[in-house]
PADO-979885 format. One record per residue: residue number from 1; residue in three letters; x, y, z of N, C-alpha, C in turn. Coordinates in steps of 0.001 Angstrom, whole numbers. Each point is the difference from the previous one (the first is absolute). Layout:
<atoms>
(atom NUM, 'ala', (X, Y, Z), (X, Y, Z), (X, Y, Z))
...
</atoms>
This chain:
<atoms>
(atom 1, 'unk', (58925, -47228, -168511), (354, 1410, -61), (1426, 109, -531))
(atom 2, 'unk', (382, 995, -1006), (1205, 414, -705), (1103, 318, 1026))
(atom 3, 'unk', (1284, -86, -171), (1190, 223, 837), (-579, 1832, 417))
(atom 4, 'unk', (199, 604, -1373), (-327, 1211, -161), (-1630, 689, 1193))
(atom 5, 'unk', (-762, -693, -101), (-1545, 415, 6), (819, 68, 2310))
(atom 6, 'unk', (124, -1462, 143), (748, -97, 1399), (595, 613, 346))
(atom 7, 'unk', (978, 487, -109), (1256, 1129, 68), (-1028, 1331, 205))
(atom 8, 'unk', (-549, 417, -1074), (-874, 715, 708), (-1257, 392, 848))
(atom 9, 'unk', (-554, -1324, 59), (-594, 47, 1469), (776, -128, 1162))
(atom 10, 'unk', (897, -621, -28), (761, 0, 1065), (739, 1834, 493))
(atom 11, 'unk', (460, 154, -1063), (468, 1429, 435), (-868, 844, 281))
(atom 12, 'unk', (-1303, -73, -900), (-1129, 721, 671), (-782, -28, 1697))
(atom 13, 'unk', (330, -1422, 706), (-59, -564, 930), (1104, 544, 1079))
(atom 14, 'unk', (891, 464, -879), (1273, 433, 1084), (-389, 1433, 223))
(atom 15, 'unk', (-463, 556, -900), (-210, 1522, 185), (-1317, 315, 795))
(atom 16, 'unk', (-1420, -485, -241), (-628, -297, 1007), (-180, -287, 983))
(atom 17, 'unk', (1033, -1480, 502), (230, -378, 1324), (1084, 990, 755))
(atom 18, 'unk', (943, 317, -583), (1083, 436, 670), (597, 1469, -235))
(atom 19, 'unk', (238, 370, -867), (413, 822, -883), (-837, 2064, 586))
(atom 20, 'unk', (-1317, -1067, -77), (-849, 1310, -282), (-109, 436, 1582))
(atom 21, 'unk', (-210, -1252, 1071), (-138, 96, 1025), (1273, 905, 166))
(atom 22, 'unk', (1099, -624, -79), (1118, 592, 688), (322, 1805, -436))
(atom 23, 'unk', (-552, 55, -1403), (342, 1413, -340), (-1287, 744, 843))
(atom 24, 'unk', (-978, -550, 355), (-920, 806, 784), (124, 545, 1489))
(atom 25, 'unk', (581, -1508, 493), (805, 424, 1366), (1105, 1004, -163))
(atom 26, 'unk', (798, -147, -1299), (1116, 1498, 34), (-570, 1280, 71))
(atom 27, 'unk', (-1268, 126, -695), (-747, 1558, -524), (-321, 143, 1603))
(atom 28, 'unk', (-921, -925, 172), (-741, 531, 1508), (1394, 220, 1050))
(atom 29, 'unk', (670, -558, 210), (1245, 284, 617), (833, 1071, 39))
(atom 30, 'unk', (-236, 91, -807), (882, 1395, -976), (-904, 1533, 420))
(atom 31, 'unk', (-1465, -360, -362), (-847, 981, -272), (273, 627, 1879))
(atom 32, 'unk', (-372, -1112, 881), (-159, -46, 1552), (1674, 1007, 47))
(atom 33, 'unk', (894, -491, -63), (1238, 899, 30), (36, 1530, -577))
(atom 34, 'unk', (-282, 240, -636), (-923, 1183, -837), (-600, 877, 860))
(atom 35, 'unk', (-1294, -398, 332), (-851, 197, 887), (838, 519, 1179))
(atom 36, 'unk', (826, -627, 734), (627, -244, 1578), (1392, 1523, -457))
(atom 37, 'unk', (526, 187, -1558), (760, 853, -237), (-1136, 1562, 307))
(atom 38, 'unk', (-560, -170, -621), (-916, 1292, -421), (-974, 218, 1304))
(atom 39, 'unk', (95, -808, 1357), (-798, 253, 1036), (-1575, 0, 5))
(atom 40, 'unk', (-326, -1295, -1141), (-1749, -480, -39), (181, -1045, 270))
(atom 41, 'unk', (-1261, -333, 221), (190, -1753, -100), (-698, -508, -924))
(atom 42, 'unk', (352, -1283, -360), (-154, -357, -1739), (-1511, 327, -502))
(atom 43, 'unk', (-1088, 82, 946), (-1124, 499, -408), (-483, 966, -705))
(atom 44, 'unk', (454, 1009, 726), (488, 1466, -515), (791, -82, -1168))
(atom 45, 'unk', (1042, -613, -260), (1164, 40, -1171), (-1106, -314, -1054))
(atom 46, 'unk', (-616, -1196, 534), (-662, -655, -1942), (-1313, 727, -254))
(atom 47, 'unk', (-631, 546, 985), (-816, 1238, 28), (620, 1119, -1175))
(atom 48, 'unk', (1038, 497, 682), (303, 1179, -987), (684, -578, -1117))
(atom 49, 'unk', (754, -995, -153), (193, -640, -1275), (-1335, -51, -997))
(atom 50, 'unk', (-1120, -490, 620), (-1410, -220, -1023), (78, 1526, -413))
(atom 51, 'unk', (-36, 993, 960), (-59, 1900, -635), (358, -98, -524))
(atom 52, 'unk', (1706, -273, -826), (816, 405, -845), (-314, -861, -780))
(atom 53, 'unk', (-608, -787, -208), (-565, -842, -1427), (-1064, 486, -247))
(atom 54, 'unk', (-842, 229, 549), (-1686, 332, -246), (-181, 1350, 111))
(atom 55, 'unk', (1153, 604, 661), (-630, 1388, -180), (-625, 710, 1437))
(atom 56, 'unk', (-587, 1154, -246), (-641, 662, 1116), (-1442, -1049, -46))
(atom 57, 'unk', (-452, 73, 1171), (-1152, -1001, 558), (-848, 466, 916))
(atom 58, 'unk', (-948, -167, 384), (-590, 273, 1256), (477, -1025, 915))
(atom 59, 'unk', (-565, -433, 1185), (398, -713, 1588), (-705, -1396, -759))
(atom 60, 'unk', (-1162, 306, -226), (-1187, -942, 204), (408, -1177, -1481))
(atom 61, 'unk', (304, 891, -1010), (732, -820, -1207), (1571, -1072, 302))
(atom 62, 'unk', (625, 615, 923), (1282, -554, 772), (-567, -1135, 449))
(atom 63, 'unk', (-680, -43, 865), (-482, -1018, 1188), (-685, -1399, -1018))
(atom 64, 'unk', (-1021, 802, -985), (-191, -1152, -944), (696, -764, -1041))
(atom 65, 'unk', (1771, 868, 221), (906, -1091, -989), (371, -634, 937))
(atom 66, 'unk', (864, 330, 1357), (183, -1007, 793), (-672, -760, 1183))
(atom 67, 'unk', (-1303, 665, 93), (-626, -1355, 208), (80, 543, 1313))
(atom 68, 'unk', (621, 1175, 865), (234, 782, 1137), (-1253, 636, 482))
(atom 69, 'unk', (-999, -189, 1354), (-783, 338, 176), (-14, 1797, -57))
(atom 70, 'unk', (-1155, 544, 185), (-130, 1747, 105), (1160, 262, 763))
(atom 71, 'unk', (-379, -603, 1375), (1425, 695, 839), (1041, -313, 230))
(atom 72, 'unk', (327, -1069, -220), (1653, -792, -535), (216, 1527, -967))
(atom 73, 'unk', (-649, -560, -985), (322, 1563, -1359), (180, 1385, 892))
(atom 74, 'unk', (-687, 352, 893), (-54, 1196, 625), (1589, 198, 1088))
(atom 75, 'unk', (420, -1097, 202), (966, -31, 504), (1412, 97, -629))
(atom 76, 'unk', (-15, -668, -1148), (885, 49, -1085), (291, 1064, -315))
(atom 77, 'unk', (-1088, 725, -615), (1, 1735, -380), (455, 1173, 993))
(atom 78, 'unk', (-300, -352, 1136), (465, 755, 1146), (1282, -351, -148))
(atom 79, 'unk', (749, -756, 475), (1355, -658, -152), (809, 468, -1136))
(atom 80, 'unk', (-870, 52, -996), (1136, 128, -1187), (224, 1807, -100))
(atom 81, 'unk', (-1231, 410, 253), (-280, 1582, -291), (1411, 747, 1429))
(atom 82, 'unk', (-440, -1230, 804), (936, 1064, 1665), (1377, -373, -518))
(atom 83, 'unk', (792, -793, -687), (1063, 72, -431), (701, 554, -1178))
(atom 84, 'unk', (-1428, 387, -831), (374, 1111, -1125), (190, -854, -1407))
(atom 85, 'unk', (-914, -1181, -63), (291, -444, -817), (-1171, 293, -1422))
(atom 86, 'unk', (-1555, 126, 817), (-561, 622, -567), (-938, 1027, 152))
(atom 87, 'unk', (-1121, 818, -394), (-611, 565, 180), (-1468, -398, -171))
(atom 88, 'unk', (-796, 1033, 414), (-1064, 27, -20), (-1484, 1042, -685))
(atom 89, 'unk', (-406, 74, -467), (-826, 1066, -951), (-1730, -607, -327))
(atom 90, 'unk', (-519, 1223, 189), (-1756, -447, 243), (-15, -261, -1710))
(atom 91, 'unk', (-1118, -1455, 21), (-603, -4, -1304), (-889, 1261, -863))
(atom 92, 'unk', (785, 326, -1453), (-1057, 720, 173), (-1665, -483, -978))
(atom 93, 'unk', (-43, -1136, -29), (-1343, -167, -39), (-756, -881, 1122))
(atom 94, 'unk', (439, -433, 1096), (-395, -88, 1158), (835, 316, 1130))
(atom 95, 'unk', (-536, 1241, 496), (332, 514, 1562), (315, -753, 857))
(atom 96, 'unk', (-518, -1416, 164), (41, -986, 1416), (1248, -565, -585))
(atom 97, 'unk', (234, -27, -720), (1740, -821, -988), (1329, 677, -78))
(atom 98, 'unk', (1053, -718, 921), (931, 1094, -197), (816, -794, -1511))
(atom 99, 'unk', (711, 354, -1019), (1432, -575, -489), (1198, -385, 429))
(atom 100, 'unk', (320, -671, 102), (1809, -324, -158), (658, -26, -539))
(atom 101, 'unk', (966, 1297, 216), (1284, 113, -1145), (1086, -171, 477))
(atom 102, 'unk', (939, -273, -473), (1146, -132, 731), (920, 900, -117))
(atom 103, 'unk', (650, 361, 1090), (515, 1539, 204), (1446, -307, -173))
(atom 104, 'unk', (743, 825, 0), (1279, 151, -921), (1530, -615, 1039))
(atom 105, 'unk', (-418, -844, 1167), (734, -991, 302), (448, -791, -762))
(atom 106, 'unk', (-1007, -256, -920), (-76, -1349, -117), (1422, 156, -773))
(atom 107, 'unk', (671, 526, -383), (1252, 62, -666), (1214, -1374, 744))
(atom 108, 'unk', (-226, 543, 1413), (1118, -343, 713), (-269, -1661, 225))
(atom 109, 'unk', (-1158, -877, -1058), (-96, -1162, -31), (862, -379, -1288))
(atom 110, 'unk', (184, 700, -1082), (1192, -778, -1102), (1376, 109, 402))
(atom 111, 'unk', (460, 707, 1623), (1266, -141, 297), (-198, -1290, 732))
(atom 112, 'unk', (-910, -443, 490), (167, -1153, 772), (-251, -1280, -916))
(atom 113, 'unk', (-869, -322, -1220), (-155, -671, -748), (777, -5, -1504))
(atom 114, 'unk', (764, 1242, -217), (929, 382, -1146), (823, -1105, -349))
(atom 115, 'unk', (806, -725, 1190), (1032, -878, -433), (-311, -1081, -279))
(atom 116, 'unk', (-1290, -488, 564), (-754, -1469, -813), (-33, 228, -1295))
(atom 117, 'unk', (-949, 1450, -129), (-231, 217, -1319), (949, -564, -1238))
(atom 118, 'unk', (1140, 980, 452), (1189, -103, -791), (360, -1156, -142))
(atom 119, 'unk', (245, -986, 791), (331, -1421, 74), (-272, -843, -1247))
(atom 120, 'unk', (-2023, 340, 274), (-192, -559, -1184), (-695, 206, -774))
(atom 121, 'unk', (501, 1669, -820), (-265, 455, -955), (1615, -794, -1008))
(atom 122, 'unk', (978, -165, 947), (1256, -876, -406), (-366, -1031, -370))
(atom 123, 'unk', (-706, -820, 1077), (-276, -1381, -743), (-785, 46, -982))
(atom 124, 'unk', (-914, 323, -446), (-402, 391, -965), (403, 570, -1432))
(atom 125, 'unk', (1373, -271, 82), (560, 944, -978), (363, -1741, -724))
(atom 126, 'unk', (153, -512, 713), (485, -2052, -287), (-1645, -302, -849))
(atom 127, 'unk', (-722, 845, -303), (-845, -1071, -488), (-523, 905, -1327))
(atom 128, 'unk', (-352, -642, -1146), (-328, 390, -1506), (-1154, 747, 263))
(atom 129, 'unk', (-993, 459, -1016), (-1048, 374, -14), (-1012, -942, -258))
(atom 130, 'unk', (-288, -879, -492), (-931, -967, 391), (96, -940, 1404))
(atom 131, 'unk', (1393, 372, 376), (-200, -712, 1463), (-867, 676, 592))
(atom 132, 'unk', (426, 1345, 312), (-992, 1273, 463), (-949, -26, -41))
(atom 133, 'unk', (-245, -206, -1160), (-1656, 394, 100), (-513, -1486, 655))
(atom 134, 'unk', (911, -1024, -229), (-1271, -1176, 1233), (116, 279, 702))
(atom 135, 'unk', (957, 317, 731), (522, 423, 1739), (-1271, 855, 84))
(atom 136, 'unk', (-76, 1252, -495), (-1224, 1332, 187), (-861, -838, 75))
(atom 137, 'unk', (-431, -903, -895), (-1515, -889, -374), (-615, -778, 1224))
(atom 138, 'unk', (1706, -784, 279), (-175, -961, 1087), (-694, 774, 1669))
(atom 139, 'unk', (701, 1245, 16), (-45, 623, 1185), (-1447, 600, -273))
(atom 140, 'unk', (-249, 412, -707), (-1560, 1162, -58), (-848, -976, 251))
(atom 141, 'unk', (63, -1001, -951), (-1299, -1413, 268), (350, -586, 1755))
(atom 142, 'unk', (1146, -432, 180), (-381, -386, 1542), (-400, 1194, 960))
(atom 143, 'unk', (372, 1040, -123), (-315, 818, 841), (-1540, 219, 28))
(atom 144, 'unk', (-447, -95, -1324), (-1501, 513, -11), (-504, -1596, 1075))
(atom 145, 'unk', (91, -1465, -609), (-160, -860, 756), (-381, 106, 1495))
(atom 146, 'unk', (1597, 849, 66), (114, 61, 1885), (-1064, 714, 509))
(atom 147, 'unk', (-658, 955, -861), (-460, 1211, 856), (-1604, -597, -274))
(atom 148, 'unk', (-177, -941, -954), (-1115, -805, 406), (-431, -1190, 427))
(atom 149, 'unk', (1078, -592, 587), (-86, -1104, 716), (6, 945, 1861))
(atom 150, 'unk', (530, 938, 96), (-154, 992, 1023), (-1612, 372, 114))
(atom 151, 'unk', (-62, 69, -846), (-1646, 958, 298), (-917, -1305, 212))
(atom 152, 'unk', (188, -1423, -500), (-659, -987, 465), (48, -463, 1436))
(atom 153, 'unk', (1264, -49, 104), (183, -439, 1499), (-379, 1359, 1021))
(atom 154, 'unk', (-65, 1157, -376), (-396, 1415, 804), (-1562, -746, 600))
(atom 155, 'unk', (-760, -175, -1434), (-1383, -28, 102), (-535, -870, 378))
(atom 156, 'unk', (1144, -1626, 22), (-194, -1150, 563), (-261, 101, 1723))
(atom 157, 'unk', (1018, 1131, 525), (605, 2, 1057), (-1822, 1424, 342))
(atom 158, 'unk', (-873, 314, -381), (-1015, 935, 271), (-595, -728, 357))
(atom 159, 'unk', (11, -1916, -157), (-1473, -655, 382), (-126, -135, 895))
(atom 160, 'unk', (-835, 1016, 972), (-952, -660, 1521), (806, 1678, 25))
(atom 161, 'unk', (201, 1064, -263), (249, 1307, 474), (-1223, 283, 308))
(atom 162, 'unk', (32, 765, 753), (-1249, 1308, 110), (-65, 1249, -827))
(atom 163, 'unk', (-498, 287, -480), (-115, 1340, -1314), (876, 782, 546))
(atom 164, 'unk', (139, 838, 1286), (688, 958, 242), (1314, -503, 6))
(atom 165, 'unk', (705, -1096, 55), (1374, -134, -306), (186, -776, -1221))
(atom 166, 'unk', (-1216, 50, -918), (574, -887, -1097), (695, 609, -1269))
(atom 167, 'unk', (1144, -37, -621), (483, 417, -540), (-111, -280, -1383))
(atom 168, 'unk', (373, 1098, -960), (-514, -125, -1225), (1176, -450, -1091))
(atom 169, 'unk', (188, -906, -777), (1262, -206, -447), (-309, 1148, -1141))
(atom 170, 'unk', (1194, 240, -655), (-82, 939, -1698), (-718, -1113, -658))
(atom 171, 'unk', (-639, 860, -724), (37, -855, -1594), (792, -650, -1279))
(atom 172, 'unk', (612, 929, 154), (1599, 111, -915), (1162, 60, 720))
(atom 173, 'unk', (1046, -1143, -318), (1048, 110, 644), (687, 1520, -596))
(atom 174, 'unk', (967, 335, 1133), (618, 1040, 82), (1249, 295, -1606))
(atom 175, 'unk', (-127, -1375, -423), (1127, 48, -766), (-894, -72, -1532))
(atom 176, 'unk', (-987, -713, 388), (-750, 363, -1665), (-403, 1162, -182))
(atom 177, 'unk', (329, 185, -1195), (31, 1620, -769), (878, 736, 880))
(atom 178, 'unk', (842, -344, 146), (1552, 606, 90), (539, 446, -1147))
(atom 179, 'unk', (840, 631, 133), (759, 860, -1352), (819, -752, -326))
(atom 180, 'unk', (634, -918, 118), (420, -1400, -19), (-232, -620, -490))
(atom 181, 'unk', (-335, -456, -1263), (-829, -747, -626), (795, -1234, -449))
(atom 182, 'unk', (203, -955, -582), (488, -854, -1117), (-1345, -315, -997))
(atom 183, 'unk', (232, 260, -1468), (-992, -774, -779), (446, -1195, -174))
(atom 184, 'unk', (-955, -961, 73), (87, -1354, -53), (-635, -288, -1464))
</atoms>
């Protein structure tokens, strides 16, 4: 194997083994602090985080991205709605379906997440435009990864359930067909 070809497996090895782990423990860390600012707990937080990516939803569509049974979900929604984070509105092509929108709190989450933002919309300013776009590339492709190596282990974790608690993973991770795109 080439000096060159090594060097980068090896660094690829560092970012895999170490790298990726450790920036994951920062997000979830971070996210949990978040959560503990804004008075949810991180369940609730990445709950209404999926809203603000995906949009208004029904309960039953929620529960099948994260993998959250009916009433886990039913609890979430209560929780988030009694603190004003979102609302609630009948489907109108099925009656038994309510929507979830998120109600005009949600503002008072870019004062608590604003200064990360800023941080590193800065760091970001250190890198060219073809760096960018791998960084975007790098992040959209693992994320989609994550959210299906999630739905394996969801469905791994269904074997020997009983129907009434077995849970349905999504089909599509939350992040494919995001507005987000990179062309590759």
């Amino acid at each position: 194997m080439g000096a060159a070809r090594e060097s980068k497996h090896k660094l690829a090895d560092e970012i895999v083994g170490g790298l990726a782990r450790r920036h994951s423990t920062a997000v979830v860390l971070f996210h949990h602090a978040v959560a503990e600012r804004l008075g949810l707990g991180p369940t609730d937080h990445k709950c209404l985080d999926l809203l603000r990516e995906r949009g208004a939803m029904a309960g039953s569509d929620l529960g099948a991205i994260t993998g959250l049974t009916s009433g886990a979900i039913t609890g979430v929604v209560a929780r988030l709605e009694r603190s004003g984070y979102l609302r609630r509105e009948p489907d109108p092509h099925d009656g038994r379906k309510q929507i979830l929108h998120l109600a005009s709190k949600l503002a008072h989450i870019q004062d608590v997440i604003g200064p990360l933002r800023k941080d590193v919309a800065a760091l970001l300013e250190n890198f060219d435009t073809h760096q960018l776009t791998a960084i975007a590339d790098f992040l959209t492709r693992t994320t989609d990864l994550i959210y299906r190596h999630a739905a394996v282990l969801r469905a791994e974790s269904d074997v020997g359930r009983t129907h009434a608690t077995k849970r349905t993973p999504s089909s599509r991770p939350p992040g494919e067909g995001s507005k987000m795109r990179v062309k590759r």
